[in-house]
N, C-alpha and C positions, 0 to 999 in steps of 0.2 A: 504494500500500500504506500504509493509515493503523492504528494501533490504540492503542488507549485503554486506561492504566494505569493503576486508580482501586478501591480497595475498595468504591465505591457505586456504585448503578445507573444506567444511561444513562436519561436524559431528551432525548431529542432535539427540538430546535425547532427552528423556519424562521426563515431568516434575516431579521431586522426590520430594517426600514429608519428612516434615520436622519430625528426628526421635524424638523430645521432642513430651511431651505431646500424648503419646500413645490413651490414651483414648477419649481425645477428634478427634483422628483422624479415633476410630474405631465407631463413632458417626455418620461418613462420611459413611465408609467403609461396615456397616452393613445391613443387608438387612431390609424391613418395621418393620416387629415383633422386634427384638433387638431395632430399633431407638423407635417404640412406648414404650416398656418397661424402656429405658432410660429416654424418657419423663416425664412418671410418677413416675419412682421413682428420678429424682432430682428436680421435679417443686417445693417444702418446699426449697431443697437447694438454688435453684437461688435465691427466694424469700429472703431467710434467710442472702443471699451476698447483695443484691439490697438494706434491711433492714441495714446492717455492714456497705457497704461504707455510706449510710447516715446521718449514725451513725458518723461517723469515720470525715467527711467532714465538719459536724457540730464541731466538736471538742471534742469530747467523746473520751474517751481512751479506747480500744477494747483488750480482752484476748480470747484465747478460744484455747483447748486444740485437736489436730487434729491427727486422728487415720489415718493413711495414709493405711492401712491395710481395714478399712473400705470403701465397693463401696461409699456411700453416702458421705462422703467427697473426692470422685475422681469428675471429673479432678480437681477441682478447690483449692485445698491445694497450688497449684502453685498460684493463688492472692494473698490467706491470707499471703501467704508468702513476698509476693511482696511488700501488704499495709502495712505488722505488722513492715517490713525493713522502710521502707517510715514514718511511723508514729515514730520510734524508732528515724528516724532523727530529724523529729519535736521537739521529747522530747530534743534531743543536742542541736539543737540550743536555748532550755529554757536554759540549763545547760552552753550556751556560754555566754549568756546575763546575769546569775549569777556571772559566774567568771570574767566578764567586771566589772561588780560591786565593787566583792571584790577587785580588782584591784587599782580601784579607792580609795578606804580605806584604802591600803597598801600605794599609792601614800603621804595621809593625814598623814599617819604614820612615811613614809621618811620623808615628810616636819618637822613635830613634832621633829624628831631625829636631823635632818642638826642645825636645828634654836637651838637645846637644845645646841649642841656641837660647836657652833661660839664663838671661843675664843677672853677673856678679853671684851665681850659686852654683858651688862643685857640686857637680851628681856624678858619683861613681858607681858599680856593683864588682862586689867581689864574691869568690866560693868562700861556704866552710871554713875550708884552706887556706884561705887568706891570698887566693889569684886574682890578681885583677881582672875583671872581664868585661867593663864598660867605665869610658873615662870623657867627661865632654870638655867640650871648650873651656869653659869658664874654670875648671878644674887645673887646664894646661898654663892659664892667668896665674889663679890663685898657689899653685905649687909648684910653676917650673919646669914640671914633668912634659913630653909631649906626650899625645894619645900614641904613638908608638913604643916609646919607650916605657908605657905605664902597664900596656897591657901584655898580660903573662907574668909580670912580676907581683913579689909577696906585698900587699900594703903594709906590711908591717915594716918591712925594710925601707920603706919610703920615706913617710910623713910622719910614721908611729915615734915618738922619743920613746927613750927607754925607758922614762917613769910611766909611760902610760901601758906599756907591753903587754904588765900581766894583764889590766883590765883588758884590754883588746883580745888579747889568748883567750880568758874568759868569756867573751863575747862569741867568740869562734867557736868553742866549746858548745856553750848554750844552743846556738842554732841549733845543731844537730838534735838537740833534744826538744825542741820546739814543734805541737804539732800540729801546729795551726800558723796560716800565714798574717801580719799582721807588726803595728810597731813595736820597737823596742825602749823600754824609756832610755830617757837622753841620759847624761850625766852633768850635764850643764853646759857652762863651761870653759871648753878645753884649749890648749895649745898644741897644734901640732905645726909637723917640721918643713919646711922647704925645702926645695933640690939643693939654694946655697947654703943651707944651715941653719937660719935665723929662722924663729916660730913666730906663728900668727895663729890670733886670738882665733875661737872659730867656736858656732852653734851646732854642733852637728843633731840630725835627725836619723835615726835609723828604724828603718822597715825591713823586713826576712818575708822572702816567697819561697813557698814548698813546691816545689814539683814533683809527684811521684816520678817513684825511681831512679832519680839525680839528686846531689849535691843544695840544700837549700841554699840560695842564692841571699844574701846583704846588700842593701841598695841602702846607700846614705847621701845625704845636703848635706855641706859644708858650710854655714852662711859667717861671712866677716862681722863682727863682731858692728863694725861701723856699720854697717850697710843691710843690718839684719833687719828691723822694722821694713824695709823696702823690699827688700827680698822677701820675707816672709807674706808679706802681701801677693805678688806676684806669684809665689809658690801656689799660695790656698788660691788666688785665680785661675792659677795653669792646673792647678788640681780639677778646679771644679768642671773648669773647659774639657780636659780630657777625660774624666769621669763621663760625663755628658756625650760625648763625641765615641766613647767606646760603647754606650751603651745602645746609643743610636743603630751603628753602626753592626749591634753582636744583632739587635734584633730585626735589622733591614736581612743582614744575612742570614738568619733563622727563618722569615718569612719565606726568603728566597728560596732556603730550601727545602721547606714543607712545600713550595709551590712542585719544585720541580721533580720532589718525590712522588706528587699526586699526579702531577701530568704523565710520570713515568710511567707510573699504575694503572692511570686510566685507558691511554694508549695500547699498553699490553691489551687488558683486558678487551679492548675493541679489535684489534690485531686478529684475538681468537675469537671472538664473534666472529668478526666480517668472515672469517675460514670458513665457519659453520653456514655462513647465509650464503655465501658464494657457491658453497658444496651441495647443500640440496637443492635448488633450482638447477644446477649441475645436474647431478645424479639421478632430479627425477626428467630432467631431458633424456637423456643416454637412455634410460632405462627402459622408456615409454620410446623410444627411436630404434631401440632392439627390440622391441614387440613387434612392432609394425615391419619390422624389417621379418623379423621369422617368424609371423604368426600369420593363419589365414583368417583375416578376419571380414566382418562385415563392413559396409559403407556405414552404418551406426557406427559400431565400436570403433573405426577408423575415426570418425568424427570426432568423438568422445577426447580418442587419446591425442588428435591434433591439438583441440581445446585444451589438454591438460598441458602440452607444448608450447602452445601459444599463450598461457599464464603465465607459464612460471619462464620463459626467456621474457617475458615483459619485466617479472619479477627482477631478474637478475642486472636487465636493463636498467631499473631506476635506483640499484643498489651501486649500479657501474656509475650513473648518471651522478647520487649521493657523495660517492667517494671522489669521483673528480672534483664537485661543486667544493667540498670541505677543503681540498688540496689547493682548489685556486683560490680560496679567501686563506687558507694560513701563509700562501706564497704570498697573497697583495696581487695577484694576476686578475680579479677579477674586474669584468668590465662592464659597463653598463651602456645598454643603448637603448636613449630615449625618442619616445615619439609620444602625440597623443593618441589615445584609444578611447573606446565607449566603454565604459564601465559594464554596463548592463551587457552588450552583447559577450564580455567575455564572461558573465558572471552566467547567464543565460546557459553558454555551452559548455561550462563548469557542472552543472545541473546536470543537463542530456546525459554527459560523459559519466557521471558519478551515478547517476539513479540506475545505470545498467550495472555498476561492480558493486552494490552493496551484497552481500552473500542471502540465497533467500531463506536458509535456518535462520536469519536475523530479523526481528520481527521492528526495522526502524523506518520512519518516516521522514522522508528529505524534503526541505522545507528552504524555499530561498525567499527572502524579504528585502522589497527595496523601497524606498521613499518614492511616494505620488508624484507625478510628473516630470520623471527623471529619464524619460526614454534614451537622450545624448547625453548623459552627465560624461565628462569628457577630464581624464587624469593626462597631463604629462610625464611621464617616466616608461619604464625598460615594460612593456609587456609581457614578457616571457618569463621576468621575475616576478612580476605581480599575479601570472598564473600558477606559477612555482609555488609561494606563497598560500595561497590559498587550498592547492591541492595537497600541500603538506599537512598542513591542518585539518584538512576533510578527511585524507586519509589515516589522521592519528585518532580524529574521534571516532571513523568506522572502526578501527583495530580496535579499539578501548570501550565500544560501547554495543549493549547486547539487547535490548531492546529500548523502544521509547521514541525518540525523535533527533534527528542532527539538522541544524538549519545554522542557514551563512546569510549574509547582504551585508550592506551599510544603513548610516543613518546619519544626517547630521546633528551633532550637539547642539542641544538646545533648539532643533530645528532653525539654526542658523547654519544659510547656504556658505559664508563669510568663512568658518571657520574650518579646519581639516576636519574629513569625512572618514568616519570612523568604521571599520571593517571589522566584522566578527565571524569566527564561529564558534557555536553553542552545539553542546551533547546531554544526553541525558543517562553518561554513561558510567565508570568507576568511580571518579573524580583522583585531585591527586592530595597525599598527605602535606598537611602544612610546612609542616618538614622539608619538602623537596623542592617545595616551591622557589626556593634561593638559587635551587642549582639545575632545575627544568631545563634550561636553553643555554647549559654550558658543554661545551664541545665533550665529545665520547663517552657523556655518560646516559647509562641506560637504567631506567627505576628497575631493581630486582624483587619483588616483593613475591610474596606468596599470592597474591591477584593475582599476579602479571606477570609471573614465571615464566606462566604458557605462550606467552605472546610472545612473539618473534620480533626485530630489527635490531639496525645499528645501533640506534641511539643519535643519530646524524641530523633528521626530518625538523625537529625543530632548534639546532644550532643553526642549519644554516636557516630555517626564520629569519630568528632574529636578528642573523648579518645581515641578511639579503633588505631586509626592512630598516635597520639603520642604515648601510648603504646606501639607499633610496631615501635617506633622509626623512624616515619617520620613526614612531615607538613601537613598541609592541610590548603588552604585558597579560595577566590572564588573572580570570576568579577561577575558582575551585572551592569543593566540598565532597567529602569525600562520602562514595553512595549516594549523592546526587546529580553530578557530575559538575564539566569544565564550560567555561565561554573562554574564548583565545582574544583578545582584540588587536587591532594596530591601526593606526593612522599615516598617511602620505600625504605630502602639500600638494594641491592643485597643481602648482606650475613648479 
């Protein structure tokens, strides 16, 4: 039971087939002898695809060089192209997780720089041991020392006098027992010694970092006596700055790589979908092509198993169609070619074409609604996106919904002609958990739920939505209630 709500008159057309992918459409199109000869000369090829994504899925890196000119790599040069784009992103996101890295070492390398150039305060660190292992500028000022000549030697031979020794040995000592990282109190204070002999007054500060499995590291400020209120100001600003600056920074790169972990994960798991959705439309081709090749059968049954041929390469076709679409918006390849169209007449054969695939175990009612007097309401943008569009959606509420009703059109807001024309469609079908609603229209992800186990797809249909509709320079967003069902909406500017 279908019926059609529309103030203008029906135009009915037959359903047009889509002009990509020629060959697999002349698959359809040709009479027994052509389809049995198809059969056998690509049975090696499907094989040899069924073998590649497995490959590919597992985590093998795939090459192979494709004569487009040759039948046996026809139709299917449209996959390899699909997976070698899909896998080429895999590799980036290795190459994102690299330069996170280097990132993080450039970080070590500013800190290194800031600390060198804090004027009038030695910052050194030494081991346990008492080796020098970082010495900065202001340090090479205040004691003489250059950064070459400091590091690798004892500080204690340096700058330490001999009244301060033991405490110092003490200090040395203690770290090791220390197990927590954190400061050390000061002793006030102290004088120590120059490269020419003569002492200078000096505040020192000392901190001890733990690293497992190494030597606890001593980092001390040296501040002159004179110059100490100054510095000390300076200090607790440079602290506070890089305090600030590290912490930014741990959790920009935290973010980063929970992102790239999730993109990892999701990709795989789409990787192995797409196998599965690729392989049965596959398999029940072949399968139903070796029937009719060694079975005697009737002009019915012949009929029959064409029709089942002729679904499931359509099938396979918009799955080919999905996976390129997703490759050219993650490339930036995608392009848009604007004209104006009549609204209503593509929405009209929108209807025709969809009220013949609804399944008839499904007991739903297709329903198109549009605003009175709109016979030429007339969009400028890409037509063939804004059919894409909406047949995405029609087709996600047929898969999702099992009786009741699915209806599409527009309407304007507030019945102002003035403002963007708002597109919908409505189901009366599972609905989706509030839950999901954040990550609906994010690329390779598929709802798993114990509903919708049984349902089949990528997960692709409404990512590319909602690129395809911000490209086109509108929104798209959606209500939901779950056991009641979904409305999808979006909006395009006029011109």
């Amino acid at each position: 039971m279908h019926q059609k709500l529309t103030e203008q008159s029906d135009s009915s057309t037959g359903f047009k087939l889509p002009k990509t992918n020629s060959q697999l459409i002349k698959l359809i199109e040709h009479q027994n002898q052509t389809l049995f000869e198809f059969e056998k000369q690509q049975k090696d090829s499907i094989n040899n695809i069924l073998e590649t994504i497995g490959r590919i899925t597992a985590g093998e890196s795939y090459k192979r060089k494709i004569d487009f000119n040759n039948k046996k790599d026809y139709p299917f040069t449209e996959i390899f192209y699909a997976i070698n784009l899909l896998w080429k992103d895999f590799i980036e996101t290795q190459k994102e997780k690299e330069r996170k890295t280097l990132l993080l070492e450039e970080s070590k390398e500013w800190l290194n720089k800031l600390i060198d150039f804090v004027p009038g305060v030695s910052i050194y660190g030494y081991r346990s041991d008492g080796t020098v292992i970082f010495w900065n500028k202001a340090s090479e000022e205040i004691y003489g020392y250059t950064r070459e000549e400091a590091i690798g030697k004892n500080l204690g031979d340096m700058i330490i006098p001999k009244d301060l020794r033991p405490d110092f040995e003490k200090t040395l000592r203690d770290s090791k027992r220390i197990k927590k990282s954190g400061e050390i109190p000061s002793p006030g204070k102290v004088m120590l010694k120059h490269k020419s002999g003569h002492l200078i007054p000096v505040f020192p500060i000392h901190t001890v970092i733990l690293i497992e499995g190494k030597q606890p590291i001593l980092f001390r400020l040296d501040i002159v006596i004179s110059n100490r209120k100054k510095a000390k100001d300076v200090i607790i600003k440079t602290r506070d700055e890089l305090e600030n600056k590290i912490q930014e920074r741990t959790l920009e790169l935290k973010i980063a790589k929970e992102k790239a972990e999730k993109s990892d994960r999701l990709k795989t798991d789409f990787l192995a979908n797409m196998s599965h959705e690729i392989r049965t439309p596959l398999n029940t081709i072949i399968g139903f092509s070796e029937i009719l090749y060694k079975s005697d059968l009737s002009k019915e049954q012949k009929d029959q198993y064409f029709t089942i041929i002729k679904e499931n390469s359509y099938n396979l076709l918009n799955l080919i169609n999905d996976i390129i679409d997703i490759a050219k918006i993650e490339s930036g390849h995608l392009i848009l070619s604007k004209e104006f169209f009549n609204v209503n007449l593509i929405l009209n054969d929108l209807f025709e074409t969809f009220i013949k695939q609804i399944p008839k175990e499904k007991n739903i009612k297709l329903r198109l609604k549009t605003p009175k007097q709109t016979n030429n309401y007339l969009l400028y943008n890409d037509t063939l996106k804004f059919k894409q569009i909406i047949s995405n959606l029609l087709n996600n509420a047929i898969k999702f919904t099992k009786e009741g009703f699915i209806e599409f059109g527009y309407y304007f807001r507030d019945n102002n002609r003035l403002k963007p024309v708002e597109f919908y469609v409505k189901d009366t079908g599972i609905g989706i958990n509030p839950k999901h609603l954040k990550i609906i229209f994010d690329r390779f992800t598929h709802i798993n739920e114990s509903s919708t186990r049984l349902i089949s797809g990528t997960g692709l249909g409404l990512a590319i939505c909602k690129n395809l509709v911000e490209k086109m320079d509108g929104k798209i967003w959606l209500e939901s209630e779950p056991g009641k069902g979904t409305t999808f909406y979006f909006t395009l500017p006029k011109k």
